[in-house]
N, C-alpha and C positions, 0 to 999 in steps of 0.2 A: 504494500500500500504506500501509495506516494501521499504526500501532507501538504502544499507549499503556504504559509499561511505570512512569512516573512522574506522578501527578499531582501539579506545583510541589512534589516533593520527597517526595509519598506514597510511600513504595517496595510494592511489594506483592509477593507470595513466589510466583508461580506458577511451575511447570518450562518452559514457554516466559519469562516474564520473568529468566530465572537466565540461561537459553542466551543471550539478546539483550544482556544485561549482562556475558557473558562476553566476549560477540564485540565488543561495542563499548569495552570496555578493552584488547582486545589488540589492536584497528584502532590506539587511542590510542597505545598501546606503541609501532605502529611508524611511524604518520599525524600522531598527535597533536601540540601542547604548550602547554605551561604558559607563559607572558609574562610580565615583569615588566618597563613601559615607565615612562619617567622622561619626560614631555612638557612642553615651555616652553610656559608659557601666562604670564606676563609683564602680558599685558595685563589679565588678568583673574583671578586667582587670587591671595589675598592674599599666599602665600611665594615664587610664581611657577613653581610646578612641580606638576605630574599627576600622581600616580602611576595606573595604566592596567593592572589587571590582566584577563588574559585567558586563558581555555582556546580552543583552537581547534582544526578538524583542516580541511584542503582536498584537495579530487579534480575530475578531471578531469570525473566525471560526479557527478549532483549524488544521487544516489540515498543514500549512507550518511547526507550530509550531513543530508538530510530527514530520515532513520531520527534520528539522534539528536536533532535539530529535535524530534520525537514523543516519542521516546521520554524525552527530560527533560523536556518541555513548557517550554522557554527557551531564549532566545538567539535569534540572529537568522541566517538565510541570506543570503549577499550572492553575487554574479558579477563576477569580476576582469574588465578589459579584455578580459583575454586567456583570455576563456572558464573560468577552474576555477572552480569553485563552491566558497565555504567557510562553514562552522558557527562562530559564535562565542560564547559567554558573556563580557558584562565586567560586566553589574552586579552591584556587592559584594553583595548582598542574595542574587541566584540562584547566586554560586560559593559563597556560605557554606551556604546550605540547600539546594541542589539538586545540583553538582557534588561539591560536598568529600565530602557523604554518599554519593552515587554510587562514585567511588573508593574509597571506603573499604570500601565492600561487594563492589567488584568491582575488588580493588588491582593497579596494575599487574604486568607479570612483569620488564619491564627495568631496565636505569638509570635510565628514567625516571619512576620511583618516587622517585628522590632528587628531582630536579627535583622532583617532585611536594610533596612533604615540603616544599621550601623555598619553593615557589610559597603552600603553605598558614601558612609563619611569616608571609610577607607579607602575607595574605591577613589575616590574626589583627590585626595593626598598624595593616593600614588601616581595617580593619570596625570597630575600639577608637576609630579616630580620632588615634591616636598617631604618625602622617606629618607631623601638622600642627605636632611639637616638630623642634627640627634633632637630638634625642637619637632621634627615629623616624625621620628622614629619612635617618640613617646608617645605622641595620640596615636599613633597606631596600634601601639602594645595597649593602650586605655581603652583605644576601641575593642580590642581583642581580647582583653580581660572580661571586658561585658557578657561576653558568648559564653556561655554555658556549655563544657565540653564535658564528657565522662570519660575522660581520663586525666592523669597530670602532664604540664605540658614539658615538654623535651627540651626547651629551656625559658630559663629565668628571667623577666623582665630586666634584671641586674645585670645575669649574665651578659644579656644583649648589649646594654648601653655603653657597659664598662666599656667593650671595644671604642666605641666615641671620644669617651674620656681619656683613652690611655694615648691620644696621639688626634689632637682636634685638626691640626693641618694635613694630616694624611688624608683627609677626604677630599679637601679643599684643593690639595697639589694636585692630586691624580686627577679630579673632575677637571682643571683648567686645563691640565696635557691634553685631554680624550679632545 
């Protein structure tokens, strides 16, 4: 089954494109979520940290997955080890024009409308470029703290920063080289 309901962020108003945009925000309500990952990349990243924003949803069978695959025209379908199929969006470019306006038109019903809301301050910070001060590196961790994760996170809000603090011109020299 082919979906096409967005092209790269067209929206177009048809009564079948309303019903597919409804049922794919309230999958998201209950399947979905919003990511806000903090990744050590050390070796290669001037302040030495990712930040990794990502919408996604996973299922066992890969059929919605696809559906959305189509129906925003982005992101990518991947297959766990262990068989679920998941939908993801991370490049900043397609959550800024293609997802955020998606939500926006067809806005959650749960909690995870807040999540939503804060996934999109991040979203704003990083698209500006403003990650790369240690004064954006901390609303980001602020906004990140908000999200409610089950598990503990892989590192430290401190951990992160210290990098900043131990050498505030290493960000500054390297970004005026690039």
């Amino acid at each position: 089954m082919e979906v096409k309901m967005f092209n790269r962020g067209q929206s177009a108003g048809k009564a079948f494109e309303e019903k597919l945009g409804s049922y794919l925000s309230g999958f998201t309500d209950g399947e979905g979520s919003f990511n806000i990952s903090v990744i050590n990349r050390k070796k290669d990243y001037v302040h030495g940290w990712k930040i990794s924003l990502c919408f996604n949803i996973s299922q066992k069978d890969d059929t919605v997955p696809k559906i959305f695959k189509n129906a925003l025209g982005c992101g990518k379908i991947r297959y766990r080890k262990d068989g679920i199929c998941y939908f993801d969006v991370r490049k900043t470019d397609d959550l800024v024009k293609i997802v955020v306006p998606f939500f926006k038109k067809f806005p959650l019903l749960s909690n995870k409308q807040k999540v939503f809301t804060i996934f999109c301050e991040a979203l704003e910070i990083v698209s500006n470029k403003k990650h790369l001060t240690i004064d954006g590196m901390e609303k980001i961790l602020k906004l990140r703290d908000k999200i409610i994760v089950g598990r503990k996170r892989k590192y430290s809000n401190k951990e992160i920063l210290i990098s900043y603090q131990k050498n505030p011109q290493r960000l500054h020299a390297k970004t005026v080289l690039n």
